[in-house]
Structures are given as structure tokens and as C-alpha cells.
C-alpha positions in Angstrom: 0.0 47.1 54.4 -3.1 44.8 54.8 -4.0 43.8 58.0 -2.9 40.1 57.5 0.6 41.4 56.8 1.0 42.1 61.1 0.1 38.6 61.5 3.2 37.1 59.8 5.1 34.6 62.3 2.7 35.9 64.6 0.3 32.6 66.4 -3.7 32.4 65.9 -6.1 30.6 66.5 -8.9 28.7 64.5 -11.7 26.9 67.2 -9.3 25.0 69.3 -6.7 24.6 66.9 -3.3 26.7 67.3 -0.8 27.7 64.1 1.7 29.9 63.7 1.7 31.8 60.5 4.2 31.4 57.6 3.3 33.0 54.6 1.0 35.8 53.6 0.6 36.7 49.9 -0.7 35.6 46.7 -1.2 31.8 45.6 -2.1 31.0 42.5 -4.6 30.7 40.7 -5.8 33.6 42.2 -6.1 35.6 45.6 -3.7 36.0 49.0 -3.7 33.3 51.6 -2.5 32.9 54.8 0.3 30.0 54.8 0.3 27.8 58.6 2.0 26.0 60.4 -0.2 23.6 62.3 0.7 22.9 66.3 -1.6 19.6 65.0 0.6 18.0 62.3 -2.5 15.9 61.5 -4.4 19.4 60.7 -1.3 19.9 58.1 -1.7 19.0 54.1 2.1 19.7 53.1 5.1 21.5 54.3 4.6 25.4 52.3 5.2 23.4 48.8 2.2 24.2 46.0 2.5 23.0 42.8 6.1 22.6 43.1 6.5 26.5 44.5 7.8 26.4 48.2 6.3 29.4 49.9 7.1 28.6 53.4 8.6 25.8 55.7 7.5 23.6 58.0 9.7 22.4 61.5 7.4 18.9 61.0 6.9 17.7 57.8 3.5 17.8 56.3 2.2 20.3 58.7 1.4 23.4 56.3 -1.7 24.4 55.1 -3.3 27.7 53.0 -6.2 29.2 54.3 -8.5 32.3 53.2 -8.4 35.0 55.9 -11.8 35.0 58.1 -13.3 36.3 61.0 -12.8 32.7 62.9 -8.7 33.7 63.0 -8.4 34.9 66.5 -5.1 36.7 66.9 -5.2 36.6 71.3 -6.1 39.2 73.5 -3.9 40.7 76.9 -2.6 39.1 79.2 -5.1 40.9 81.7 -8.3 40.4 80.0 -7.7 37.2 79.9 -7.2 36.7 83.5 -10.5 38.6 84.6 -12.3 36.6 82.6 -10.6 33.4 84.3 -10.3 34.2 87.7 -13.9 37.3 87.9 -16.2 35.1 85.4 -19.2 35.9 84.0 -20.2 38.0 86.9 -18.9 41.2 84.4 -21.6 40.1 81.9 -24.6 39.8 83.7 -27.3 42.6 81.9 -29.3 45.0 84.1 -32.7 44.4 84.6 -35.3 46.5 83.5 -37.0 47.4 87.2 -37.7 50.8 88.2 -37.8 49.9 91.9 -34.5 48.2 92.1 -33.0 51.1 90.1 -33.6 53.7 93.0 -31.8 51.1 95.4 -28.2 51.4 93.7 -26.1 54.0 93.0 -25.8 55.0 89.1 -22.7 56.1 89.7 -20.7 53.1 91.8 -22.8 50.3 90.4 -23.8 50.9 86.6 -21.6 50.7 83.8 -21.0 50.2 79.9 -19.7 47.5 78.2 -19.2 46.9 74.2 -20.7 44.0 73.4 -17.6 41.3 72.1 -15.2 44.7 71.4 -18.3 46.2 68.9 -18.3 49.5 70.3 -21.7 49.9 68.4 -23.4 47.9 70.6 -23.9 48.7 74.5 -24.7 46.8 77.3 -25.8 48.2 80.5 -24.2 46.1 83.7 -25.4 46.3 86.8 -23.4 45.1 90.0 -20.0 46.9 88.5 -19.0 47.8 91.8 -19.0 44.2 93.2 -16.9 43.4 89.9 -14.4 46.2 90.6 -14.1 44.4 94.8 -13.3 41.2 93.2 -10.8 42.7 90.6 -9.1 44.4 93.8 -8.5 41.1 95.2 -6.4 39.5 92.0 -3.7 41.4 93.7 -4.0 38.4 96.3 -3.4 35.6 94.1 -0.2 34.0 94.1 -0.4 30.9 91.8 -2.4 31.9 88.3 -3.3 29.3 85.5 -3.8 31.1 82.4 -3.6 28.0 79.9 -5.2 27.7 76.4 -6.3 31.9 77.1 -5.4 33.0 73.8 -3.1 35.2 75.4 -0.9 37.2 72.8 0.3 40.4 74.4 1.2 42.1 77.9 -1.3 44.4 77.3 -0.8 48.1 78.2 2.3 49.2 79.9 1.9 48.5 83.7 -1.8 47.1 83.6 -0.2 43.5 85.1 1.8 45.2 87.8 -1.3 47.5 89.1 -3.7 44.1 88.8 -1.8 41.3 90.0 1.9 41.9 91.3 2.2 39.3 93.7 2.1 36.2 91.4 5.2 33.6 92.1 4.0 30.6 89.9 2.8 31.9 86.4 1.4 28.6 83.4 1.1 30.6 80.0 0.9 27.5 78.7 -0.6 26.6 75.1 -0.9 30.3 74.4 -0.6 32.4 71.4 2.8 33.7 72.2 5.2 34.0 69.6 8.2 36.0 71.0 10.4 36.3 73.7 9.9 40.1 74.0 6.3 39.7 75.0 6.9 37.4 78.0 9.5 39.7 78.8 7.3 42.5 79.0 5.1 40.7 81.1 7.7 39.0 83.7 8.9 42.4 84.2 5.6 43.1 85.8 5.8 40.2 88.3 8.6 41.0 90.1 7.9 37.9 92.8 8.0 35.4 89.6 9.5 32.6 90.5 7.7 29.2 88.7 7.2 30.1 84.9 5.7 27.3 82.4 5.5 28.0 78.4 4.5 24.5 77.3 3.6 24.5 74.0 4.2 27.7 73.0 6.1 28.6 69.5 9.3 31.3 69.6 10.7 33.5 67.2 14.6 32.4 67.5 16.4 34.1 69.3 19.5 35.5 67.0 21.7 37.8 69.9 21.7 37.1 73.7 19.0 39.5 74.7 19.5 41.8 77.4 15.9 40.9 78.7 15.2 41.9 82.8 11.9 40.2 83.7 13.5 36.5 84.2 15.9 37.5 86.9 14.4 35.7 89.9 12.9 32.7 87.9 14.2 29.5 89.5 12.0 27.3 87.5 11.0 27.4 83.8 9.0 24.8 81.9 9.2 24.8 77.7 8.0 21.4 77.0 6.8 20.7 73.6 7.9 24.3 72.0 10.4 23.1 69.6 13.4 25.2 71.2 16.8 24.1 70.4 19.7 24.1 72.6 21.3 27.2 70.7 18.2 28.9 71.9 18.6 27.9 75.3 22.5 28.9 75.9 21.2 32.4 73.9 19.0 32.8 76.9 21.0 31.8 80.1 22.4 34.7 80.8 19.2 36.1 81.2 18.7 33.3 83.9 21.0 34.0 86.9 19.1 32.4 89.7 17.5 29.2 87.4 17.0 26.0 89.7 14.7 23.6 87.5 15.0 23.9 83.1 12.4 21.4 81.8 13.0 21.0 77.8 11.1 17.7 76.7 9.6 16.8 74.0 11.3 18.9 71.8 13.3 16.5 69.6 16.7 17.9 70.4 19.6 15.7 68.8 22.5 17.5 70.3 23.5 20.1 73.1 26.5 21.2 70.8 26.5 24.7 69.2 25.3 24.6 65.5 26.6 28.2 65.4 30.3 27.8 67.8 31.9 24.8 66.6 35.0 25.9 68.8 32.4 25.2 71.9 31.1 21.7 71.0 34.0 20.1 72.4 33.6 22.4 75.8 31.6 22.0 78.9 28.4 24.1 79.2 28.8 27.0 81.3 26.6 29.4 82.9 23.5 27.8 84.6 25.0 28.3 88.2 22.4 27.2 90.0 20.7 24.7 88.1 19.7 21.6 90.0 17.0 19.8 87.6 17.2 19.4 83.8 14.5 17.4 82.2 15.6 16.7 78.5 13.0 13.4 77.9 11.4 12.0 74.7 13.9 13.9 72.7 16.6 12.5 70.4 20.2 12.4 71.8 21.7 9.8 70.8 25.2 10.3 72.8 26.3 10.4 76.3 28.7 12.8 75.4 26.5 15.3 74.4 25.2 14.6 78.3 28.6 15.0 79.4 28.8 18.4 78.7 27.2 19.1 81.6 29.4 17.4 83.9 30.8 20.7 85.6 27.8 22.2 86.6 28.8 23.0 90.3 25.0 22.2 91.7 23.4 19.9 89.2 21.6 17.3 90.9 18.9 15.7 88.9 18.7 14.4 85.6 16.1 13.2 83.0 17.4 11.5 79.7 14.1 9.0 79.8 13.1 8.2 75.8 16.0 8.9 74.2 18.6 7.5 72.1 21.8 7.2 74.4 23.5 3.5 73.7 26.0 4.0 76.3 27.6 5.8 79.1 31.3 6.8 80.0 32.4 8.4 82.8 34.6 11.4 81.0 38.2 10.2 81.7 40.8 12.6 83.7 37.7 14.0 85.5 38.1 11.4 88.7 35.2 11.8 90.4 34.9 15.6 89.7 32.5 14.9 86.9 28.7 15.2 88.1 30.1 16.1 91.4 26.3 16.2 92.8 24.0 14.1 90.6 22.1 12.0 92.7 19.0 10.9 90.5 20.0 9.9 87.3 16.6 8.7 84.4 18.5 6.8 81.9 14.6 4.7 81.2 13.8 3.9 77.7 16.9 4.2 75.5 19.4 1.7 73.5 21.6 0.7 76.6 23.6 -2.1 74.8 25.9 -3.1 77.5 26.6 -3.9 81.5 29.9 -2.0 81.2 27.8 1.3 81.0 26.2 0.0 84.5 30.3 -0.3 85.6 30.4 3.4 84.5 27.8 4.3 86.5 29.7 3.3 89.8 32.1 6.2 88.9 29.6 9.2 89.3 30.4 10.2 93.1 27.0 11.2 94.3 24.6 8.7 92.6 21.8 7.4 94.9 19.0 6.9 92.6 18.7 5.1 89.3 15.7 4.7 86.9 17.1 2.2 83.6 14.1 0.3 82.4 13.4 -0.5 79.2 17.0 -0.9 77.9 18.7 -3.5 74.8 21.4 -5.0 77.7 18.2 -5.8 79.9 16.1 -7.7 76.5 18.1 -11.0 77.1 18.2 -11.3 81.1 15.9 -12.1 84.2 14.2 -9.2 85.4 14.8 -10.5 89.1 18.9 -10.9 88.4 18.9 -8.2 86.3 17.8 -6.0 89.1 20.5 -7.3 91.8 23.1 -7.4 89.6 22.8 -3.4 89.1 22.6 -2.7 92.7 25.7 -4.8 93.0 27.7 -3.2 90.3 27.0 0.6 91.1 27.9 0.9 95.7 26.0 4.0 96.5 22.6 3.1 95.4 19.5 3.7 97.5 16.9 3.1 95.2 16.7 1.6 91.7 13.9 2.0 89.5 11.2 2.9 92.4 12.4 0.5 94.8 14.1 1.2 98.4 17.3 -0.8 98.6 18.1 -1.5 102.2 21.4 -2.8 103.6 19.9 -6.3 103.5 18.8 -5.8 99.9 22.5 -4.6 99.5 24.3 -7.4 101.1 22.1 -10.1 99.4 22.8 -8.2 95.8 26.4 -7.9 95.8 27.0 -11.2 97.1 24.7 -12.8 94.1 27.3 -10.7 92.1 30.2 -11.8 93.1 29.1 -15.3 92.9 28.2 -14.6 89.2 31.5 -12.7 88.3 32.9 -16.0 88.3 30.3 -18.6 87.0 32.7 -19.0 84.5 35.2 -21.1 85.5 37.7 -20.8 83.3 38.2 -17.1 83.2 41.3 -16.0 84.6 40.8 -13.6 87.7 42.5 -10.9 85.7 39.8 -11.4 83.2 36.8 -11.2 85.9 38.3 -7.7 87.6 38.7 -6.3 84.0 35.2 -7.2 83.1 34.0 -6.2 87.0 35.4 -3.4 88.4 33.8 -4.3 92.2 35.0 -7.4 91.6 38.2 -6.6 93.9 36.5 -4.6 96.0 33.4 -7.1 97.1 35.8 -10.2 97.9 37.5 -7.7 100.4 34.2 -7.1 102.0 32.3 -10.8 101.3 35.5 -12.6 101.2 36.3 -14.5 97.5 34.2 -16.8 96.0 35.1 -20.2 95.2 35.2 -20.7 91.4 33.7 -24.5 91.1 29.7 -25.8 90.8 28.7 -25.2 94.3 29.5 -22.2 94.4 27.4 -21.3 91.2 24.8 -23.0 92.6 25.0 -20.6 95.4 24.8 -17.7 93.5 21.5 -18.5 92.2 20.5 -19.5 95.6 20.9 -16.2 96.9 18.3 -15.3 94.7 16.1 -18.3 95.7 17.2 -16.9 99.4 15.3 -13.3 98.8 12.0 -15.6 97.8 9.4 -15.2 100.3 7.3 -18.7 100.7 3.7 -17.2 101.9 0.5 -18.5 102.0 -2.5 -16.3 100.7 -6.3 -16.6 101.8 -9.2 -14.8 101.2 -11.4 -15.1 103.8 -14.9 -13.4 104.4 -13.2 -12.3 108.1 -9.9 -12.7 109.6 -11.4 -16.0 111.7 -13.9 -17.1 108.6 -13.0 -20.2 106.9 -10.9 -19.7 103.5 -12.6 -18.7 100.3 -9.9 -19.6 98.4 -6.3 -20.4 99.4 -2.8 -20.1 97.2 0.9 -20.9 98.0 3.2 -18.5 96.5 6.7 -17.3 96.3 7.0 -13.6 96.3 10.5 -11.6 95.9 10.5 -8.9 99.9 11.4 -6.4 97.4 8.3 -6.4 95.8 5.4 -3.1 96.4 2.6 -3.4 98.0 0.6 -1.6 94.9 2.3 -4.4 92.6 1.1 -7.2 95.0 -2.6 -5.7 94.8 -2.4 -6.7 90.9 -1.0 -9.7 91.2 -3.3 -10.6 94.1 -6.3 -8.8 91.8 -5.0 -11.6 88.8 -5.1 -14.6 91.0 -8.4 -14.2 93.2 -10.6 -11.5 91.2 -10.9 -9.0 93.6 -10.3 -5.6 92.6 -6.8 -4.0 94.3 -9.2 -1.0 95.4 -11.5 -3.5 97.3 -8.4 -5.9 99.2 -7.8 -5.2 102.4 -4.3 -6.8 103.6 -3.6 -8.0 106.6 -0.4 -10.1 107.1 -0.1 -13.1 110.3 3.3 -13.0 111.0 5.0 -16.1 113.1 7.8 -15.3 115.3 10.6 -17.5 115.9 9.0 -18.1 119.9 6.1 -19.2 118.8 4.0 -16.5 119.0 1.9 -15.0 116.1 1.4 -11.0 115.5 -1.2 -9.5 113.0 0.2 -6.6 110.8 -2.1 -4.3 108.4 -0.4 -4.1 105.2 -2.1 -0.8 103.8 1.0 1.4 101.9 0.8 0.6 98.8 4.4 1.9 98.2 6.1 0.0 101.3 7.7 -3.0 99.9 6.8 -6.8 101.3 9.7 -6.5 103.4 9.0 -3.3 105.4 6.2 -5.4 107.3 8.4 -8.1 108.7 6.8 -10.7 106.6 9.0 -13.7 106.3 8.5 -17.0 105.1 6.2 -19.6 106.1 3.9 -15.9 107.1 0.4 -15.9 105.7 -1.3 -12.6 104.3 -5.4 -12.8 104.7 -7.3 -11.1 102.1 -10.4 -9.1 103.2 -12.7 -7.5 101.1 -14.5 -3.3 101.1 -17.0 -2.4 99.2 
């Protein structure tokens, strides 16, 4: 067997490019090549086809390629020379110098030893300082966070080496490695028996065919695979391996579905397992289907959700379930999908625990007022607390679902059966707000609450706080809005970069009297500082 037949499926690296390999053998015209697949696509030329002749396949189209086998194919190194080179340096190749005197001063035997110059063990390099180099190593038993990213780390190394350098690590990134199987990170997990924060960004697997009976993932509570293609199949293969599993991060890995490609008899089942998850990121993938989302709905201590950059059109409360569906999801990234319609906003109302909600970028928001848009959500789902960034406090609450209400029946010839069918608070809001009255006034006063929310302010710059004004503008500003956004829009209408403004706000009470307030968190909203209108806020520039 050649040498380039160990590297099959195995991952390499070419400069600061990573592939995984897919086909080793002969090519005509003449001569064996390495087939790749390119972590780059752009690197790629085709997807294993050549002249009509598939030799391999690609997981992204077009991102194959042949190359000749060459010394620049670096196949990784251990895990452990990888992290004395990180975390010792270049102390370990410092050269001895030639000087008689200083040679008396040190110990041949502590402080001299022998290298092989880049793993050529026909060429030696003397080091001096090896005992100082052997101290440091001592203390990578100390560290308890390690970054080992883009290492070219491919193996555990020799049994045991991990355990005896560093045993105490709890939060381990092997991201963007040269991993290319589950066994290996195995090997090196069981090393690190205080593991508990595990990131494999970007690696490439081996799929998994069996549930292995792997040992080294027992106390992981949070593991990252971003961006390595893993499939849900792969994922329920692995669980069991998982007992004590808080936080699973799988985005960007274009997953369509959470069903079982290989147990059709499941797909129609809730997932099981996963105990003690509390935070599942499944982002920029491609689910297209809230029920694949439901799935999850009976996972006893699931608590935090992100389904941002999907392809979800709309969301249904699973019927019979009651309120035992989701029975602890509080935060809830629905951002960036095909939304369609406010009913799936009425659904959301129906998830028991539900305090934060993040549903930009949505078809059902395309056609209304950002403003209205926002209010109407808060008043259509009761238990939220914040909604896309921003506190909602009781005030917000009571000023939102009476706007609601008041819209519910801008129609005025909808019967009230109608209204409750299309709005299920409906019902529930007149018995709090008392019923609206169905005629123009009272659709005037719907937008009014709106116009009520507007904050009338005056802003100056001024070169000080009793300087004459630089530049003065009247403006109507929503007390929901943050500090950070009033900076840019502040930045837009005087010039003055948000880094350089320096906010202060001059309140007028209701006596007469007039307070100064230093509006300085830029996440605090407008209304946190008491300003009201008819206030002014003063501008002063840093440098």
C-alpha cells in the first residue's frame, strides 16, 4: 500500500487551505492523484467528475479537485505538540551559543538537549535553556481554557500524553482542525476528564453508521459543530453518548429536516434523549417547517432556541399538547425567515413560558409600519418582556395592547365573532381595557395611542451645557427607542460622530422645577431616563 493510500477520507492541509481527501488512484492519461474535497468551494474545479468518469463526490457542488501528491500536503500532527508550540513558543527553538564561558555556568545534563530539526532526524540542533522549557511545560497542567484552532491537529497523540500534560482543561476549541473522525476526539476527551465546553467548528466527520459506545463526552455540557456539515441522523447517533449536554450549537450546516432519513417510523415522533439540553442553535440552515421544530416540544428543560436564517413560513402550536408543548422555552429566534402571517404571532401566545422574542426580517412584516408592527406583537403574544432587543415595561404593555384592541376592530363591519376568531386576546383584552367602541373615533384613537408613545423633545448641541446652541432640532422620538440607536440618528442629523456625543437630558417636572440627567447607556431605552415631552437633550462633544 502507498503511503497516500492512509490518507483516504483522512483531512490535510495545503498553505492555509483545508480538504478532506476523496479519491486516491490513477487518472487518466496517466499517473495517481489525490481527489479533494475543498473546505473552500471556490478552491474546487468540479465535484469528482473527469471526462465524464465520477471518481468521487462532493457534499457542495463544484468543490473537487485532482492534485499530484507533494511535500506541501500536511497530514496534522498531536494534539500535544501542537499545544506546546501554542501555549511554550519558540522558547524550545532557540540554538545554543557557541561560548565556552557560559558553557561551564549550566549543567549539561538539566539544561542541554537535542532536537531534530522539522522531524529530520539527520539533522541536530543543540538547545540550550531545556530546563526552563521543561518548568513551563510543568505548568500546562494549570491551564484550564486552551485554544488550539487552525493547529493542524490530526491525532491524540500517544496513549496518555494529554492526561500527563494537561488534565485539568474544562473548555477545549479544536476548531478548523484536521480531524476527520469521531474516534480521535474520543481518544482525546477521554484524557480531559474535567471537559466540560467542547467546540469542533469547521471540522469534517466520517459518519457515524452505529451509536458508538464512546466514554470521553460524558461530562460535556456544551458542544459547538458549526459549519461541519453534520446531519441530524448524525446528531441522534451521538446523544446517547451525551448524558449531561446543556448547550448543542449546529449552524451553518444546511440541515433541511430533523426527521430520520434512516427511521421513517420516528419522523412522526418527538425527539428523545437530550435530557438536559437547554440551548439549541440550528441558524442559517434550511428548515423549511415548524414542524420539523416541533419535534422538540417535549424536551423537559429546553429553554432557548435559534431558528434565525431559515426557511420556516409559519408556526403552530402542536394541537392536544395544551400548554405542555415547550413547557420552558423562554427565548425563541424566529429572525430572518418566510413568516407569511399574524396568525403565526397568535400561535406564539400559546407557548407557556415565552418571554423573549427575536422576528425581524419576516414576509407578514414587508407591508406594515415598523412602529405598529412592533406593538401589535407585544399585544398579541401576554408574556413578553422583550421583543427584538427591546425591554417591554408594563407601560410599554398597557399602551401596546390597547393600540390592539383598537385595531382589532378598525373594521367596522366585521362581526365580533369574526374579530375574536381572527384575535384570539381579543376577548381577553376588553375584559382588562374594557371594549372598544367600533365607529371613527375610536379608530382615530387607536392610532393616537401610537402618536401618545411619541416623545416631542428638543435637541441642541451646544459647545457647554450653558453655551449658546450650535445647532438646534425639534423632533419626535418613540420612549422605546435605545440610546445606541439615538447616537446614529443624532450622528445623521448634526455630524458628530456617536463615539464623540456626550448626552445629557434637562428634564422639566410637573412643579416647575428642572433636573439634569446623563444619558450614557447606550442599551437603556429613552424612557429609562424619565425623559418626557416638551424635555430637551443637550449634545456635548469628546474628543
Amino acid at each position: 500500500m502507498s503511503i497516500t493510500q492512509n490518507l483516504l477520507n483522512k483531512r490535510i492541509q495545503i498553505e492555509d487551505q483545508i480538504a478532506t481527501v476523496r479519491y486516491i488512484g490513477p487518472v487518466p492519461p496517466k499517473g495517481e492523484w489525490i481527489g479533494l474535497e475543498w473546505d473552500n468551494v471556490s478552491r474546487g474545479k468540479h465535484d469528482g467528475v473527469h471526462d465524464d468518469v465520477r471518481y468521487f463526490t462532493c457534499s457542495v457542488p463544484n468543490s473537487g479537485s485532482f492534485i499530484r501528491y507533494s511535500s506541501k500536503i500536511n497530514t496534522g500532527r498531536s494534539f500535544v505538540s501542537a499545544l506546546i508550540d501554542k501555549y511554550i513558543g519558540d522558547e524550545a527553538g532557540k540554538k545554543k551559543h557557541k561560548n565556552e564561558n557560559e558553557e561551564e555556568q549550566y549543567d549539561a545534563q538539566k539544561d542541554l538537549d537535542t532536537l531534530y530539526w522539522a522531524g529530520n532526524t539527520k539533522i541536530e540542533v543543540e538547545i540550550l535553556g531545556f530546563e526552563k522549557i521543561r518548568r513551563k511545560q510543568r505548568h500546562l497542567d494549570r491551564l484550564l481554557e486552551v485554544g488550539l484552532s487552525f493547529e493542524q491537529i490530526s491525532s491524540a497523540g500517544k496513549p496518555g500524553e494529554i492526561e500527563a500534560t494537561c488534565p485539568n482543561i474544562i473548555d477545549l476549541n479544536l476548531s478548523k482542525n484536521l480531524l476527520s473522525d469521531w474516534e480521535t476526539v474520543d481518544s482525546i476527551c477521554q484524557q480531559l476528564k474535567k471537559l466540560e465546553v467542547l467546540r469542533l467548528n469547521y471540522n469534517r466527520f466520517q459518519a457515524l453508521e452505529t451509536t458508538p459506545k464512546f466514554t470521553g463526552f460524558s461530562n460535556l455540557k456544551n458542544l459547538s459543530l458549526n459549519y461541519t456539515r453534520i446531519t441530524w441522523d448524525q446528531v441522534v447517533l451521538f446523544e446517547p453518548c451525551l448524558p449531561n449536554l446543556e448547550n448543542l450549537q449546529l449552524g451553518f450546516n444546511n440541515i433541511k429536516t430533523l426527521s430520520s432519513e434512516n427511521n421513517q417510523e420516528a419522523n412522526n415522533k418527538k425527539v428523545k434523549g437530550f435530557l438536559k439540553l437547554k440551548i439549541l442553535n440550528l441558524e442559517s440552515n434550511a428548515i423549511n417547517m415548524w414542524d420539523e421544530i416541533a419535534r422538540f416540544s417535549e424536551l423537559p428543560n429546553f429553554e432557548i432556541l435559534f431558528i434565525n436564517n431559515n426557511l420556516i413560513d409559519q408556526i403552530s402550536y402542536q394541537k392536544g399538547e395544551e400548554g405542555k408543548g415547550f413547557p420552558k422555552l423562554r427565548y425563541l429566534n424566529i429572525s430572518e425567515n418566510k413568516i407569511s402571517d399574524w396568525n403565526s404571532i397568535n400561535e406564539l401566545n400559546k407557548f407557556p413560558s415565552l418571554q423573549e422574542l427575536r422576528i425581524k426580517k419576516n414576509a407578514f412584516l414587508e407591508d406594515e409600519k415598523p412602529d405598529e408592527a412592533h406593538v401589535s406583537i407585544i399585544g398579541r403574544v401576554k408574556g413578553l418582556k422583550m421583543l427584538n432587543g427591546s425591554i417591554i415595561s408594563s407601560g410599554n404593555r398597557v399602551d401596546a395592547e390597547r393600540f390592539y384592541l383598537r385595531m382589532c376592530v378598525k373594521d367596522l363591519k366585521k362581526p365580533t365573532e369574526e374579530i375574536e376568531k381572527e384575535n384570539p386576546r381579543f376577548k381577553e383584552l376588553c375584559e382588562i381595557h374594557g371594549t372598544p367602541v367600533a365607529d371613527e373615533i375610536s379608530v382615530k384613537a387607536a392610532s393616537g395611542i401610537l402618536k401618545d408613545r411619541l416623545l416631542a423633545l428638543t435637541i441642541t448641541h451646544r459647545p457647554s451645557l450653558e453655551g449658546e446652541p450650535i445647532k438646534k432640532v425639534s423632533k419626535k422620538l418613540l420612549g422605546t427607542m435605545e440610546i445606541r440607536n439615538l447616537k446614529n440618528l443624532l450622528q445623521k442629523l448634526f455630524g458628530i460622530p456617536s463615539s464623540q456625543q456626550h448626552l445629557i437630558g434637562i428634564i422639566n417636572s410637573q412643579v416647575g422645577n428642572v433636573s439634569q440627567v446623563e444619558i450614557k447607556d447606550n442599551l437603556r431605552q429613552l424612557s429609562y431616563y424619565d425623559i418626557s415631552s416638551g424635555d430637551e437633550i443637550i449634545i456635548l462633544t469628546t474628543a
